[in-house]
C-alpha positions in Angstrom: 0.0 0.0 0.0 1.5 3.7 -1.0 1.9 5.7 2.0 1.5 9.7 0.9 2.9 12.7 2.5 0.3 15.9 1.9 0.5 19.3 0.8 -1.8 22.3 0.6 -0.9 25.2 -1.8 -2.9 28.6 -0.5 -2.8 31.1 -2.6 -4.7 34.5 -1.0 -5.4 38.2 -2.5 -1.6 39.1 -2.6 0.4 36.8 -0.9 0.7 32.9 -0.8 1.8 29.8 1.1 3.0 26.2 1.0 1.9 23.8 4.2 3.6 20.3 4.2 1.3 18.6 6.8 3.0 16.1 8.8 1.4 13.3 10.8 3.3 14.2 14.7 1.3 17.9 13.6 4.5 19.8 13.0 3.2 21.0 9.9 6.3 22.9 7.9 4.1 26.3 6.8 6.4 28.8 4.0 5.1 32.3 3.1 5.9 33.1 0.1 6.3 36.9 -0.9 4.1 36.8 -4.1 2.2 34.7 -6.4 5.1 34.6 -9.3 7.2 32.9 -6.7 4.7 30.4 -5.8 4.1 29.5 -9.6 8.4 28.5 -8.9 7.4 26.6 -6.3 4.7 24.6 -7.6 6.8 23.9 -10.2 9.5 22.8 -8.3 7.0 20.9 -6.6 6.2 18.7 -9.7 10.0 18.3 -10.2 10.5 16.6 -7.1 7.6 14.1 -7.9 4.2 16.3 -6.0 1.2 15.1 -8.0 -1.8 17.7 -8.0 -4.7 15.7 -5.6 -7.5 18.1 -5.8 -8.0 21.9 -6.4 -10.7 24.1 -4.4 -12.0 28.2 -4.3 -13.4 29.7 -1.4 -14.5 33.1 -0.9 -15.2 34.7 2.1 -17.6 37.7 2.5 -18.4 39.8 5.7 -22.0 38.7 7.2 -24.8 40.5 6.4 -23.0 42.4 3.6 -22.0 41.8 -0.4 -18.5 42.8 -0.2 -16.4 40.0 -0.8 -13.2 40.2 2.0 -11.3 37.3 0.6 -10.7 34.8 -2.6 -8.6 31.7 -1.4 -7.3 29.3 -3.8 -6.0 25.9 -2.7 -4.0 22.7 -4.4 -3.6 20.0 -2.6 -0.5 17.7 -3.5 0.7 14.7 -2.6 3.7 12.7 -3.0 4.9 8.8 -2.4 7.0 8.3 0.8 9.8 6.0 0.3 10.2 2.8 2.6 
């Protein structure tokens, strides 16, 4: 049976982060200063053998009100552990 480790590309209004979930919950989080960098990273991602699990868009808008606060855009990856 392939055992996978997980990872969840968030990519916000203007800035962006990687989160390598880890099963002990010491999750390694990255910011990353902009969304041209995190296009490098994905890639580099994919180089190292991360296969694209499932993508996902949330917005979030303040309560009672039209104004949307926040557009999040997620990848989640995965990739085989060895042994």
């Amino acid at each position: 049976m392939t055992r996978w480790l997980y990872a969840v590309v968030e990519l916000f209004d203007v800035k962006a982060q990687v989160t390598v979930l880890m099963s002990d919950g010491e999750h390694a989080v990255t910011a990353v200063k902009d969304h041209d960098t995190m296009y490098q990273v994905i890639a580099q991602m994919g180089a190292e053998g991360w296969e694209l699990a499932l993508t996902e868009q949330s917005t979030d808008t303040k309560l009672l009100t039209e104004k949307t606060r926040t557009v999040v855009r997620r990848l989640w990856l995965k990739k085989p552990l060895q042994g």
